[in-house]
N, C-alpha and C positions, 0 to 999 in steps of 0.2 A: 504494500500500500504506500503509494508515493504521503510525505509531510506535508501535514495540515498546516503548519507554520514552519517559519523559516528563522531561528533565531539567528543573530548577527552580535556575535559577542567580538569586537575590536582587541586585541590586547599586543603590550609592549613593556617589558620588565619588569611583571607583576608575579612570579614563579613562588613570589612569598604568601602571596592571597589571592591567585586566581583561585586556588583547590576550592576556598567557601563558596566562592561561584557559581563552579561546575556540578559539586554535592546541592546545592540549591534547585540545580536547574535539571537534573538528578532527581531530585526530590517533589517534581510537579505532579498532581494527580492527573493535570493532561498529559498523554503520552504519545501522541502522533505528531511529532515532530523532528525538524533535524535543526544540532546547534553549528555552527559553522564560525568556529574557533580562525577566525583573520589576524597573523602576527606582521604586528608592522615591522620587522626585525630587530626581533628581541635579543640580547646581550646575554643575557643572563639564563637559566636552568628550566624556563617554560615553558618549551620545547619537551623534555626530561618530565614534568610533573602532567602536560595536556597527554603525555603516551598512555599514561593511567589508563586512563579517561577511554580513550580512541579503543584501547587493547580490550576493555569489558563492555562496552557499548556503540554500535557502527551508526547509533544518531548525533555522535559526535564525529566532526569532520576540522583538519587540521591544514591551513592555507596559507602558506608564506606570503605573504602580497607581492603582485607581480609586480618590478621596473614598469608597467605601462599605466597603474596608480602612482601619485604623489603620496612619498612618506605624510603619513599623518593620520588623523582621525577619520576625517573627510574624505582618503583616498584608500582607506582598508574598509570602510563601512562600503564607500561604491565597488570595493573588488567584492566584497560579500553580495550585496544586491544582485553582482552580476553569476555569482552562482547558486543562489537561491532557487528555489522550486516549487515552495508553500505556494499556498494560497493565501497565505497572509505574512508579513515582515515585523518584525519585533527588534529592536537593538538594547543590547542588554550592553552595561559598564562590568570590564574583568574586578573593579573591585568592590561590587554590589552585591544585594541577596536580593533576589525576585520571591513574590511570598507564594505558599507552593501553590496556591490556588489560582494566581492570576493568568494562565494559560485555559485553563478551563473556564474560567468566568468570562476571561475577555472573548473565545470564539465561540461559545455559548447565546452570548451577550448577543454577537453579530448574526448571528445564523435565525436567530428570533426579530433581529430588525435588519432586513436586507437593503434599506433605503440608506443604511448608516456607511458611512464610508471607513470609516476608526472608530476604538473605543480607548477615551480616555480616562484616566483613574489618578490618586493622588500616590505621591510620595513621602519619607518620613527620612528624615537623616541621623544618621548616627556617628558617633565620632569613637574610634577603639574597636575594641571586642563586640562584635554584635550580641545582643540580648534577645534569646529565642520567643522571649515571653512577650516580646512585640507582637509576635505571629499570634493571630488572633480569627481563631475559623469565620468562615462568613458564610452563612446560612442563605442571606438573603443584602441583593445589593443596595447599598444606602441613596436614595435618590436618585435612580435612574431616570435619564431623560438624553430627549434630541435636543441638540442647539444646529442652529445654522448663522449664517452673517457673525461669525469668532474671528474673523483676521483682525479686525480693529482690537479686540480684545486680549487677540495672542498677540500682537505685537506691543501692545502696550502693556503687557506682563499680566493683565489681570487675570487672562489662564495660562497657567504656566506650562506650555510644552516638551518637554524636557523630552529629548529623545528616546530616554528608560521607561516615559510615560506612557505612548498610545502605542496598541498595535494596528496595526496597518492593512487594509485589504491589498493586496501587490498590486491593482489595477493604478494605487495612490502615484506608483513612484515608475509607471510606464515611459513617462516622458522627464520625469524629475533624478537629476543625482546630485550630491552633496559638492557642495564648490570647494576643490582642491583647493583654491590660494589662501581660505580660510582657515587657521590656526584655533582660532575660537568666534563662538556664536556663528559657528556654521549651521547647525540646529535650527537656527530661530530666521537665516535666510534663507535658508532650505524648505522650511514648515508652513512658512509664508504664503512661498512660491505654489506648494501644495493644497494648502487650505483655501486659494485663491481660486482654485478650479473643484475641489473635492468638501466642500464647507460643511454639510454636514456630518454632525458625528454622535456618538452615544457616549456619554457621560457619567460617571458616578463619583460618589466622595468618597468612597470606600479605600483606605493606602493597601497597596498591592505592590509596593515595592520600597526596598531601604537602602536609601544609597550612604554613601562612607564617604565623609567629610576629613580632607589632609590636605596637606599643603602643597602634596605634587600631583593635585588634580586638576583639572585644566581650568577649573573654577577659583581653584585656591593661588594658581600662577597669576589670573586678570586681574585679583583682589589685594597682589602683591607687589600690581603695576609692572609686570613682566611686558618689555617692550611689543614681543611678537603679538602676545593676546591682544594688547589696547590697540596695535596699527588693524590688527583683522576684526577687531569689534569696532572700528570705525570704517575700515570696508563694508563691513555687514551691514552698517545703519546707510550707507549710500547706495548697496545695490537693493536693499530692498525698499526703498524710498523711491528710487528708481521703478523697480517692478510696478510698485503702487501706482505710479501716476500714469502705467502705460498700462495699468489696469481700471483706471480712473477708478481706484479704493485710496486714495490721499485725501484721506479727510481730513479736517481742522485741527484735530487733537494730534494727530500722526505726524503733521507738520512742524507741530509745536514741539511734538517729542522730540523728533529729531533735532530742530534747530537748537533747543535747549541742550540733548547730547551735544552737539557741535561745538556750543557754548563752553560748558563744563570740561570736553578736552584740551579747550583754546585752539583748537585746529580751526583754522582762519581759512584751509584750502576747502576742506569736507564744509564749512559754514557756510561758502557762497554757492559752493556746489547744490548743497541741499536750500539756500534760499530759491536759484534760480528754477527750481522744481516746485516750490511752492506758490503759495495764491499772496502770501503777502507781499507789502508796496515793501517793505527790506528795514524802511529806518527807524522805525521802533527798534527792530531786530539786528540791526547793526548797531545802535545806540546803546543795545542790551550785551552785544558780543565784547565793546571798545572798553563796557565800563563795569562787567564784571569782576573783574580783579579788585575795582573799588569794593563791589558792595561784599566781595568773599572776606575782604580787610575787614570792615566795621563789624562784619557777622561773626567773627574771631572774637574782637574785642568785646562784644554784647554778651558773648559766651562768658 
């Protein structure tokens, strides 16, 4: 029986804590799947700990990423998608616990609502040792429901898409792959792109997944000021600004988003960039970019 889903687990010198992973993923009361283990070339013994895996179970598959992907995040999740064969797409992080339920609820979920494109679910963060006593059966899903018109919403963070989040009918990502020159918040320009053509989805509150908060995660590098992430999260805020307005989805609030990101980096190129895509006359909004540094000063001092 060919896989119901197609997990895409990324991984890159994690041989100390991919194993919680893989026993995770291991441990799903859904079972019709394949995990498709993508190493962006790893250094270190992960190779040696995924053989486990491969040696006792042939739904785990092991992919060096080809020279014709870009090293990175974005360029071992597109070598996965390209060998994928589900009927639905899932990306899991090598250093997360998926809860064992969420493979069964989410293709459940969708098979009952065929009008829904993804089903998205919440996350719960942990920092250390994971604590099993999180996992918590679920009988019955907590507020299920359709939304449609979410791009305004995902992009201005109020649902937060995180790529561990939704699983994905494959029909989502026929024409969509994740943009290699992105380093981080390639997710959110990618998910954009998607949600823009596939908007509706099924939704619940229910956490089905716990991801592991450290400081060599690509979240804990942008929040470090790590140069690569801030240049590729300000690519990401112009090419999907971009997308927007040649989707005519740039609405008022999105505009504002962005030029205020613009603002906050002081990046003066990405500012006029993302004005001249905008509806505003500019000199409010240049008034606002010139004299920033004052008002960040006096807001110091009021502290």
């Amino acid at each position: 029986m060919p896989p119901k889903i197609s997990i895409i687990l990324a991984t890159f010198n994690r041989c100390h804590i991919i194993q919680e992973c893989l026993s995770a993923i291991l441990s799903q009361t859904f079972k019709n799947f394949e995990c498709l283990i993508i190493d962006d070339g790893s250094q270190d013994e992960t190779k040696i700990v995924v053989k486990e895996y491969l040696e006792k179970d042939n739904r785990f598959k092991y992919i060096l990423r080809s020279d014709y992907y870009t090293k990175g995040l974005s360029g071992a999740r597109n070598n996965g998608l390209s060998k994928a064969i589900g009927e639905y797409i899932i990306f899991f992080d090598d250093d997360d616990i998926p809860h064992p339920q969420l493979l069964e609820l989410s293709v459940l979920s969708l098979e009952k609502n065929k009008n829904a494109n993804y089903f998205k679910y919440n996350k719960l963060s942990f920092r250390g040792e994971f604590d099993n006593s999180l996992i918590l059966k679920i009988e019955q899903l907590s507020n299920l429901r359709i939304q449609d018109n979410v791009v305004e919403e995902m992009v201005l963070g109020q649902l937060a898409f995180a790529s561990c989040t939704v699983l994905w009918r494959k029909k989502c990502f026929t024409k969509y792959r994740f943009n290699e020159t992105l380093q981080y918040a390639e997710e959110w320009e990618c998910f954009q792109r998607i949600l823009c053509d596939f908007e509706r989805g099924l939704f619940t509150d229910d956490v089905l997944y716990f991801n592991r908060k450290h400081e060599k995660s690509n979240t804990g590098q942008f929040w470090r000021n790590n140069k690569i992430s801030i240049d590729s999260k300000k690519r990401a805020i112009f090419l999907i600004a971009q997308n927007l307005k040649l989707k005519n989805r740039l609405s008022t609030k999105l505009e504002k988003l962005f030029l205020n990101q613009s603002i906050h980096f002081r990046d003066r190129i990405l500012f006029f960039k993302i004005l001249k895509l905008s509806k505003s006359t500019g000199y409010i909004d240049v008034m606002r970019f010139y004299l920033f540094p004052v008002w960040r000063f006096f807001k110091k001092i009021n502290l």
